[in-house]
MIKEGU-969332 format. One record per residue (C-alpha): x, y, z. Coordinates in nm, 3 decimals, always signed. Last residue first. Example, Ala and Ser with C-alpha at 12.3 -4.5 7.8 and 13.67 -1.06 7.14 Angstrom:
% MIKEGU-969332
(r (+1.367 -0.106 +0.714))
(r (+1.230 -0.450 +0.780))
***
This chain:
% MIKEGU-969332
(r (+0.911 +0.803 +0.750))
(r (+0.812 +0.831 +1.110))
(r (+0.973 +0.547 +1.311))
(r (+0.777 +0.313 +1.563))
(r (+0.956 +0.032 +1.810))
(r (+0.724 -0.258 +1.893))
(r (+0.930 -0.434 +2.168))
(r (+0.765 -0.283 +2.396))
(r (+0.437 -0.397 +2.295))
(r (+0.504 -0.786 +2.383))
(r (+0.656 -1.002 +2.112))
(r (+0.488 -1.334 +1.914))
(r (+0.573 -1.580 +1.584))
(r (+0.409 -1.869 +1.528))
(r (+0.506 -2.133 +1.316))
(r (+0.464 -2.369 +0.993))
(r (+0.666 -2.549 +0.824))
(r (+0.787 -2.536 +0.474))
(r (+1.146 -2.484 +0.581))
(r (+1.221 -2.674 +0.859))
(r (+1.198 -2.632 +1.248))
(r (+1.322 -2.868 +1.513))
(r (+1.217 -2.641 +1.786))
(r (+1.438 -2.754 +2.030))
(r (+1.787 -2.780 +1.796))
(r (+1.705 -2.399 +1.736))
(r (+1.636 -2.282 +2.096))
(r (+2.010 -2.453 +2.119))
(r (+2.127 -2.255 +1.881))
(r (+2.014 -1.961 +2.051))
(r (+1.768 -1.744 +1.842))
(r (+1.736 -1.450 +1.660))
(r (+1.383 -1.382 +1.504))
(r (+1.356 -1.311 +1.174))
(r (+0.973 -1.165 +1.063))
(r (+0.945 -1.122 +0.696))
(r (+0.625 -0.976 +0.519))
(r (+0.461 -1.179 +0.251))
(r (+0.122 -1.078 +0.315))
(r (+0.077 -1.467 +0.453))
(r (+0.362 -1.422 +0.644))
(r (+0.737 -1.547 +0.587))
(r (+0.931 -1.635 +0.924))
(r (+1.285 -1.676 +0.942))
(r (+1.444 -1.870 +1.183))
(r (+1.794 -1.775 +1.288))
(r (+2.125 -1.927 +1.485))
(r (+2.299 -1.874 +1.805))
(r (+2.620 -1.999 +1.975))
(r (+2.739 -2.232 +1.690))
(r (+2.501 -2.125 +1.400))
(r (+2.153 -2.272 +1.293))
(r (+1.991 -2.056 +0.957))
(r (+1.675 -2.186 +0.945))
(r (+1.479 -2.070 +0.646))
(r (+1.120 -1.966 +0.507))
(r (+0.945 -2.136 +0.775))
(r (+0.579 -2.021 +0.743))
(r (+0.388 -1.784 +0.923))
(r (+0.115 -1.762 +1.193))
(r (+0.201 -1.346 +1.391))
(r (+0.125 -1.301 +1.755))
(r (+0.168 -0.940 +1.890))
(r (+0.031 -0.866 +2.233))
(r (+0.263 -1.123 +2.457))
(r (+0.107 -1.273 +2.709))
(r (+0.153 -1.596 +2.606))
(r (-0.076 -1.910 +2.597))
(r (+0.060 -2.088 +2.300))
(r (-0.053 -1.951 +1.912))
(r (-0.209 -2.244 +1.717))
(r (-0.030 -2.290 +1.362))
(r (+0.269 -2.530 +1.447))
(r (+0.660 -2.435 +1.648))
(r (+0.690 -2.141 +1.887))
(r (+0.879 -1.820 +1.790))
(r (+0.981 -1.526 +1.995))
(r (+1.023 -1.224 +1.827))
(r (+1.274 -0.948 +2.095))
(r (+1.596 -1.068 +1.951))
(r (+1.510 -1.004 +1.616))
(r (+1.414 -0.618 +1.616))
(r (+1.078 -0.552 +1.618))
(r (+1.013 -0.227 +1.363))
(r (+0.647 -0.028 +1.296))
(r (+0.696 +0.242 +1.024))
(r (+0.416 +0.514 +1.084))
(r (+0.125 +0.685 +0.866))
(r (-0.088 +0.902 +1.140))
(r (-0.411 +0.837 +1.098))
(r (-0.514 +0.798 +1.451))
(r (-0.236 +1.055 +1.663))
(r (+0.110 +1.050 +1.676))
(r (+0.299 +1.381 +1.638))
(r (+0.621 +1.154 +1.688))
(r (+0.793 +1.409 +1.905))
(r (+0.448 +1.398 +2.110))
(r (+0.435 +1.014 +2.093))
(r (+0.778 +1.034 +2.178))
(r (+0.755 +1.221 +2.480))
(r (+0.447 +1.009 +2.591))
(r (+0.692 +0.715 +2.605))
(r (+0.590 +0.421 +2.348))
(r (+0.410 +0.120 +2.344))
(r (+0.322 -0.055 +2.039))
(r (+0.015 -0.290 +1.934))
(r (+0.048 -0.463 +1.618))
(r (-0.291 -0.505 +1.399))
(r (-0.189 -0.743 +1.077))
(r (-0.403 -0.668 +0.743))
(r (-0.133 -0.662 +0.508))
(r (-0.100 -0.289 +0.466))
(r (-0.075 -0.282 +0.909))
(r (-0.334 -0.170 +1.104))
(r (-0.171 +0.000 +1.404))
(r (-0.215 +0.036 +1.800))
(r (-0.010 +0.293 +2.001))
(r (-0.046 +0.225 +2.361))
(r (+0.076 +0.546 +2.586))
(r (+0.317 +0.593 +2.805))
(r (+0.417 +0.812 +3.153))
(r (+0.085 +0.920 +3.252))
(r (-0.123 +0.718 +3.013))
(r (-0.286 +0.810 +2.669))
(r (-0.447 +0.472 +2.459))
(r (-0.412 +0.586 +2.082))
(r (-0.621 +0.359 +1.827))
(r (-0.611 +0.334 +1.456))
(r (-0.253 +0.461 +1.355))
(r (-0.195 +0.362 +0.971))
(r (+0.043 +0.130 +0.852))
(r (+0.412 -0.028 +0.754))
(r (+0.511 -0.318 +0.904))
(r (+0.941 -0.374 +0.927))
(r (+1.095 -0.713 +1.064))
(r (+1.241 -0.785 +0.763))
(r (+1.203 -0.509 +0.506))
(r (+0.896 -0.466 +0.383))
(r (+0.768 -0.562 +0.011))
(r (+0.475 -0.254 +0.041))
(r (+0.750 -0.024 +0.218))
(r (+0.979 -0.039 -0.021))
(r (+0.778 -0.019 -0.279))
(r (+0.628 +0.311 -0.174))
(r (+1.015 +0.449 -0.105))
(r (+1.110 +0.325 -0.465))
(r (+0.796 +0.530 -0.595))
(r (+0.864 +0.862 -0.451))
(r (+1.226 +0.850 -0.582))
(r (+1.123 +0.718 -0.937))
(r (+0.874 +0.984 -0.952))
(r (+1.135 +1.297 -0.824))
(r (+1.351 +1.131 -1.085))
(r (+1.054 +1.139 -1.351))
(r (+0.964 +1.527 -1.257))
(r (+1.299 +1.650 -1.268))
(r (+1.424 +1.468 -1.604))
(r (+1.073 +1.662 -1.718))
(r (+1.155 +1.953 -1.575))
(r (+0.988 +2.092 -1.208))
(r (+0.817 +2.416 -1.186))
(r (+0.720 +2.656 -0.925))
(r (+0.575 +2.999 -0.925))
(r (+0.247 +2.814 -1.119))
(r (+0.206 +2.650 -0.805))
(r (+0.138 +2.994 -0.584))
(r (-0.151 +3.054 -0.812))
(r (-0.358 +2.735 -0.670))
(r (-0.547 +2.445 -0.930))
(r (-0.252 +2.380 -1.186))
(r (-0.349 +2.177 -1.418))
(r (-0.477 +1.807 -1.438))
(r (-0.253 +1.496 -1.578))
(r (-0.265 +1.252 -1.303))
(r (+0.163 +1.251 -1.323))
(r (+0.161 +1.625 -1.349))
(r (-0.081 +1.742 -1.051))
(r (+0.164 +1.534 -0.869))
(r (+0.451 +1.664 -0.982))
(r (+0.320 +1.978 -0.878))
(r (+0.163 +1.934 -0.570))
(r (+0.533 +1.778 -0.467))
(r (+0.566 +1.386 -0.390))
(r (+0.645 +1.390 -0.042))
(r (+0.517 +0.998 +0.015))
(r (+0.182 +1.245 +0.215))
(r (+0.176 +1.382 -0.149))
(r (+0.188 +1.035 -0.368))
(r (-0.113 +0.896 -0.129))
(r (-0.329 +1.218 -0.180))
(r (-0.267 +1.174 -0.568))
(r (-0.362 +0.845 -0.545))
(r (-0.668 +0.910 -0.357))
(r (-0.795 +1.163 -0.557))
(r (-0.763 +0.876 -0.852))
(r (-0.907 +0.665 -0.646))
(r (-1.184 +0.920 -0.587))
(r (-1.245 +0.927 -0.924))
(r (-1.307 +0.589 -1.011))
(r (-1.596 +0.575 -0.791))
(r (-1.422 +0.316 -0.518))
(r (-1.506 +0.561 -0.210))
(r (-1.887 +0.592 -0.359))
(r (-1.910 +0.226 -0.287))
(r (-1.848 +0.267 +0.144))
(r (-1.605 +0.009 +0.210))
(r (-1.719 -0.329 +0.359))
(r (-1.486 -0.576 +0.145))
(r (-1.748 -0.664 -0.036))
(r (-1.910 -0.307 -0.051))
(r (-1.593 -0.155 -0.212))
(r (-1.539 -0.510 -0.474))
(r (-1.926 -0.438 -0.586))
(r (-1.879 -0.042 -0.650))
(r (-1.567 -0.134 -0.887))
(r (-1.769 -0.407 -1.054))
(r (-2.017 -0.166 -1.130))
(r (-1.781 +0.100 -1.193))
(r (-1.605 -0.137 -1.468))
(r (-1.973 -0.260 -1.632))
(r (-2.077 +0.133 -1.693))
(r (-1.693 +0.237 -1.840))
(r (-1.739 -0.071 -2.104))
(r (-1.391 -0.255 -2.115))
(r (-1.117 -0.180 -2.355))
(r (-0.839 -0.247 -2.123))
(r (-0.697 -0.593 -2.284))
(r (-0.774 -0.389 -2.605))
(r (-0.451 -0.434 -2.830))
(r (-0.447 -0.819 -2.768))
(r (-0.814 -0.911 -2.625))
(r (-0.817 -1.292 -2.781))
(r (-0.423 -1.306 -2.679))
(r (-0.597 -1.326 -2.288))
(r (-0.585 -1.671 -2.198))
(r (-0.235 -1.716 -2.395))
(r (-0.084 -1.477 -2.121))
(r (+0.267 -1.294 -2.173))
(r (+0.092 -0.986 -2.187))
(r (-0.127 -1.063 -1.891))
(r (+0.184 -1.172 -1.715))
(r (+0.397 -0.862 -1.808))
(r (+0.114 -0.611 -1.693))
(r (+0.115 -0.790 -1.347))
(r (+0.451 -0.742 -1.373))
(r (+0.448 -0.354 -1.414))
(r (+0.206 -0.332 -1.169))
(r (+0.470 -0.476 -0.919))
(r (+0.750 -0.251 -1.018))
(r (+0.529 +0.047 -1.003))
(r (+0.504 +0.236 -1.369))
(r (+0.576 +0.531 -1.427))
(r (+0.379 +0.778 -1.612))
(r (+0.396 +0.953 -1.930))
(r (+0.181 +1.230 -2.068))
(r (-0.023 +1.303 -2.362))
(r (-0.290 +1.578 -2.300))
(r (-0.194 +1.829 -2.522))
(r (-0.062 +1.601 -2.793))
(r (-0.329 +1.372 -2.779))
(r (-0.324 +1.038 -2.925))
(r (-0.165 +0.896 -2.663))
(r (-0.448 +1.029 -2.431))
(r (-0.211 +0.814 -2.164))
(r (+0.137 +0.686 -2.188))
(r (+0.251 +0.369 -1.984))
(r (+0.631 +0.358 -1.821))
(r (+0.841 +0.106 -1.698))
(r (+1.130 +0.188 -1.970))
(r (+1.127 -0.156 -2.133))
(r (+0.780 -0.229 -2.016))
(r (+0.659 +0.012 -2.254))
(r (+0.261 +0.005 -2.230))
(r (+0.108 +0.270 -2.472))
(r (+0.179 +0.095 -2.807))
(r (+0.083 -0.265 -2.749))
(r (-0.105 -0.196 -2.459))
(r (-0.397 -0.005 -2.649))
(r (-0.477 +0.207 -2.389))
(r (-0.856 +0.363 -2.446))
(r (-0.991 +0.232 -2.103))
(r (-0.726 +0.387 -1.893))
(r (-0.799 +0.716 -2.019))
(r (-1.172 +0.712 -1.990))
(r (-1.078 +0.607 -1.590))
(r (-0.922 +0.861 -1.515))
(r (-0.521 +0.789 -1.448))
(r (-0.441 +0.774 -1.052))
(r (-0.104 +0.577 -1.180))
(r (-0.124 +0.290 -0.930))
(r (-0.516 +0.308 -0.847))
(r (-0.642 +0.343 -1.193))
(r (-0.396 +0.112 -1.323))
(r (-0.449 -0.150 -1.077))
(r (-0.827 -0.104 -1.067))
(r (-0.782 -0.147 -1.519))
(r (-0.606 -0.471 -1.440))
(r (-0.886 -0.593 -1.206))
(r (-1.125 -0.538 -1.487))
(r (-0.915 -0.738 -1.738))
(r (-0.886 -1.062 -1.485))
(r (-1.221 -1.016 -1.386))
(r (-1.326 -1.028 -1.758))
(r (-1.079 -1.328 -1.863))
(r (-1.146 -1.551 -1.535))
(r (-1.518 -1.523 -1.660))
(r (-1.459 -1.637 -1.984))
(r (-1.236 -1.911 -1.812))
(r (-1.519 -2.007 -1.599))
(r (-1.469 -2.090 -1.240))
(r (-1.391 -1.738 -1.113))
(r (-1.260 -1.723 -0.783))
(r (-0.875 -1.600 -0.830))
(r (-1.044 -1.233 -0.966))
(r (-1.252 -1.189 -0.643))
(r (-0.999 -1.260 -0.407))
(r (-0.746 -1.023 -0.591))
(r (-1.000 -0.699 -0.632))
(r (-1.066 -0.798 -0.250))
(r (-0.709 -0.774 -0.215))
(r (-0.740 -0.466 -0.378))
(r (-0.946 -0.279 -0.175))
(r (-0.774 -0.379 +0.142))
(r (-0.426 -0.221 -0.026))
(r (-0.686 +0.091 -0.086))
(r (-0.839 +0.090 +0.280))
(r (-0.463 +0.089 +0.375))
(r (-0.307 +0.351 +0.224))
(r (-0.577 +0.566 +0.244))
(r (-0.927 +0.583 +0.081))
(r (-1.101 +0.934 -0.052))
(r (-1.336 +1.151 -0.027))
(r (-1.209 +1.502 +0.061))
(r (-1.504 +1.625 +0.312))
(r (-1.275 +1.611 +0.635))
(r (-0.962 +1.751 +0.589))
(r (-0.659 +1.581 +0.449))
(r (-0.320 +1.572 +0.632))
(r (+0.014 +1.674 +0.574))
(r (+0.269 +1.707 +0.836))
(r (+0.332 +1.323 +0.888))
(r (+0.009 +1.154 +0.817))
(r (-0.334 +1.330 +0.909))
(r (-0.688 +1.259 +0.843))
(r (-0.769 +1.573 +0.981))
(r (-1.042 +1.760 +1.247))
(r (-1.304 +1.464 +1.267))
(r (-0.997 +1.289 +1.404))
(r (-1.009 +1.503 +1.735))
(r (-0.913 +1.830 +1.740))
(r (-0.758 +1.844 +2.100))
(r (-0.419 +1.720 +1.998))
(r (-0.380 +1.986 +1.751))
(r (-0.371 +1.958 +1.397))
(r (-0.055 +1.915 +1.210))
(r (+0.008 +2.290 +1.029))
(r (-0.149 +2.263 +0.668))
(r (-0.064 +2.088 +0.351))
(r (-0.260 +2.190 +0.022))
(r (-0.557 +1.923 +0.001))
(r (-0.607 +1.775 -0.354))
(r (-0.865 +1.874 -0.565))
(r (-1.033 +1.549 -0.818))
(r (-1.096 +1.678 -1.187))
(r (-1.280 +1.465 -1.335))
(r (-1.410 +1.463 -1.701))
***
């Protein structure tokens, strides 16, 4: 059975370390050693999950990647091993009612719940709701542990991820990883993936049940939050730092795959603690996103250049708004004069190009 340790959180690393120090975000960071995927390797990990289980041909086919992509999203939502995911029967351990899935239902020791994420609980809906799958009705996640980690090891190395980072317990490590850099305490955390208590001090501390799910709800809403984005808001990883004198470039990789480049006064790169691997919030306000009618992206020297489609046009008497929807599904508005709006003759359903320069990239530690 696995038993992934989690980091404890240490003092940021200093500036001189080097990445090979920490894998840090906010205060907390992960030394080198702990296998496991971030934020964004894992949201990269399941789109090619997603790619994979949209281009099956066969509906038998469809069916299996379909089920084995479930059992991914369960492992990597809830960080539940991977024995335990394959013995829910989702008639009695799924309650959609509630959000919530129970593991080692049938044991009394070991039976805990956990709640669900808004968009795994969905995805649960739809397979539920699916004729395709009624054949596997009380084992939609009865699959054979061998076939799952092959498939699991074939989705890393597709997407270029090292396979051993998709063994299913290091996404459950990296769950629990993910859930403490949120601010999910070590002990709720140890709680929802259903291991004891690995340091002395922990056993000082406890949470109650009502505790432990509003601490989950909490820590969840934030996560989902960030995934559907606010307009105007990218969420991701630091993956370059360029020092100068007076600023420094700040370049991110974004959950959906975007790279926005940001720069920012040395003093707040220091308030900041910035440094590759730092988790930030990346904001453009509207005024600052320039938008240019079609797909190609004009000559510009702007840094940031975003292809979306018109969502809406929202035309006013001095100034108006066109908003943007990416191919993640992030929002970009960009505030306009009206008669900017008349000139670029956009509609929903088109498409368009959205661009700002670095300084208009403004970054916010969550």
């Amino acid at each position: 059975m696995d038993n992934p340790s989690f980091p404890a959180a240490h003092p940021p690393a200093r500036h001189g370390d080097g990445p090979e120090a920490a894998r840090q975000g906010g205060s907390f960071f992960v030394p080198d050693g702990v296998k496991h995927l971030d934020t964004v390797d894992l949201e990269r990990l399941t789109g090619s999950f997603t790619q994979w289980a949209a281009a099956a041909r066969r509906a038998d086919s469809a069916a299996s990647r379909r089920r084995v992509r479930l059992a991914y999203l369960v492992i990597r939502h809830t960080g539940a091993r991977l024995g335990e995911v394959l013995a829910v029967d989702e008639r009695r351990d799924i309650d959609l009612g509630r959000g919530v899935m129970v593991f080692a239902a049938q044991n009394a020791d070991a039976r805990r719940e956990v709640r669900l994420p808004e968009a795994l609980a969905r995805e649960l809906a739809a397979a539920l709701d699916d004729p395709a799958l009624a054949p596997w009705r009380g084992r939609l996640l009865r699959l054979d542990q061998g076939f799952v980690r092959r498939r699991f090891y074939e989705r890393a190395e597709a997407c270029g991820l090292p396979t051993d980072m998709a063994n299913p317990s290091a996404l459950r490590r990296s769950r629990g990883i993910e859930l403490m850099r949120q601010g999910a305490p070590l002990l709720v955390v140890q709680k929802i993936l259903g291991h004891s208590t690995p340091v002395l001090t922990a056993s000082y501390l406890d949470f109650s049940e009502k505790d432990r799910r509003r601490i989950e709800r909490r820590v969840l809403a934030a996560e989902a939050k960030r995934k559907t984005s606010a307009r105007n808001a990218f969420y991701g990883k630091v993956v370059r730092v360029r020092p100068g004198d007076v600023q420094s470039v700040v370049e991110l990789a974004t959950l959906g795959g975007h790279r926005l480049t940001s720069v920012i006064t040395n003093a707040s790169l220091s308030s900041l603690n910035i440094r590759p691997g730092t988790f930030l919030t990346a904001e453009i306000k509207a005024p600052w996103v320039v938008v240019s009618a079609g797909e190609q992206p004009p000559a510009t020297s702007a840094e940031n250049v975003f292809c979306g489609q018109v969502e809406s046009v929202t035309p006013g008497e001095l100034t108006g708004e066109v908003l943007l929807r990416l191919a993640d599904g992030t929002r970009l508005c960009s505030a306009v004069t009206a008669q900017s709006v008349r000139a670029l003759g956009l509609s929903p359903g088109d498409m368009a190009v959205a661009s700002c320069n670095a300084f208009a990239v403004v970054l916010r530690a969550d």
